[in-house]
N, C-alpha and C positions, 0 to 999 in steps of 0.2 A: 584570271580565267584559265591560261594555261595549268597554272599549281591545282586548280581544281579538275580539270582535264588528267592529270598525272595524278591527281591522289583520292580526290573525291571528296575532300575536306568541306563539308558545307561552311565552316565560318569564311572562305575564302569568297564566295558568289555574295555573302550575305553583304561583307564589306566593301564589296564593287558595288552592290545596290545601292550601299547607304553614300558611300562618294558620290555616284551619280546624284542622287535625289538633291542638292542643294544645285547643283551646273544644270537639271532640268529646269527649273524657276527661275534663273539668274544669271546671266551671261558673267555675271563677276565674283559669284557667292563663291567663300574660299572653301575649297578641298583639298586632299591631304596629294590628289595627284594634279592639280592645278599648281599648288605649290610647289612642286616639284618641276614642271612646268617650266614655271618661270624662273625658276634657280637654273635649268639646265640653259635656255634659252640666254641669259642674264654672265652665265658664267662661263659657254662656248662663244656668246656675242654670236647669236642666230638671229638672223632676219625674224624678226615677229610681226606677220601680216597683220591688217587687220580684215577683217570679215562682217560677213552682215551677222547679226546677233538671231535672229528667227530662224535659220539653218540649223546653226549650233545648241540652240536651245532645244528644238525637234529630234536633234542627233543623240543629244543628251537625253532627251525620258526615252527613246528606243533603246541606250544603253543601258537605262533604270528600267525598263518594263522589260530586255533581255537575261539581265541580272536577275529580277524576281521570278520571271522563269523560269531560270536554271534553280535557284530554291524551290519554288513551288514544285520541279518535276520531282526533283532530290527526294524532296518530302512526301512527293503521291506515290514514291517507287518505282520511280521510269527513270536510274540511273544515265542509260543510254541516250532518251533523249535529252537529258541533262547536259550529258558531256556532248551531245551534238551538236545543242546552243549557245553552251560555252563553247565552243570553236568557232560556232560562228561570230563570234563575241571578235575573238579572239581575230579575225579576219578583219573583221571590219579594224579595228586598232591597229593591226600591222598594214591595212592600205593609209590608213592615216598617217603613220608615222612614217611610214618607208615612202609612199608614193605621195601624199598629201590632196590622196584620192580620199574623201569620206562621203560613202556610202550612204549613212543617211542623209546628208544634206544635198545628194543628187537626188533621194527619191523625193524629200522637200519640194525641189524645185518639178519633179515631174508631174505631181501631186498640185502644187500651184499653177503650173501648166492646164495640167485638165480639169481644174475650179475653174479658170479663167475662159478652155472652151466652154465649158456646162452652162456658165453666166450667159455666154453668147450664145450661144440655140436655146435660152429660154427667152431671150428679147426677140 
C-alpha cells in the first residue's frame, strides 16, 4: 500500500487484495504475508499471542474489501481517493504492527456490542 501510495502501480493494491482474500475465510489459510509472519515471529523468538479467530477474520475482508477499493478507484479514475485508502490501509497495518492496536477488530467488538443492545430492546 505504501509503494502504491508513492507510485500508483495498480499491480501493488491488486496483490494485497489477493493475500487478503485466503486470511478473510481462514484464520489459518497460508499467505505469502502470513508466512513471512511467522518466519519473523519464529526467528526474532516474539511472543505469538493467541487471539479469538472472529476479530481477525472481520479485520481481514476489511483489509480485502480496502484493497479492492483502492483497484476499483484506480480503475474508475479517482487516483486520489485511491491513494487516500491505501493510506488508510496503510494506518491501520502500522497501528497493528507498531501498537498491536487493530483497528478492525475493535470496530468488531463495538459492532457486537451494539447487536448485543439491539437484541435487548427488541425482547
Amino acid at each position: 500500500s505504501l509503494a502504491y501510495s508513492l507510485t500508483g502501480w495498480l499491480a501493488l493494491p491488486i496483490l494485497m487484495a489477493l493475500d487478503f482474500l485466503p486470511r478473510a475465510y481462514s484464520v489459518s489459510a497460508p499467505s505469502a504475508m502470513r508466512l513471512v509472519a511467522t518466519w519473523l515471529i519464529r526467528t526474532l523468538r516474539l511472543d505469538d499471542p493467541q487471539v479469538n479467530a472472529a476479530p481477525k477474520l472481520f479485520s481481514a475482508r476489511l483489509g480485502a474489501g480496502m484493497s479492492w477499493a483502492v483497484v476499483s478507484l484506480h480503475l474508475a479514475g479517482a487516483p486520489t481517493a485511491a491513494r487516500i485508502t491505501s493510506i488508510a490501509l496503510i494506518l491501520c497495518g502500522a497501528l497493528t504492527a507498531g501498537l498491536s492496536l487493530c483497528l478492525g477488530c475493535k470496530l468488531y467488538s463495538v459492532l457486537m456490542y451494539l447487536r448485543g443492545l439491539r437484541r435487548q430492546q427488541a425482547h
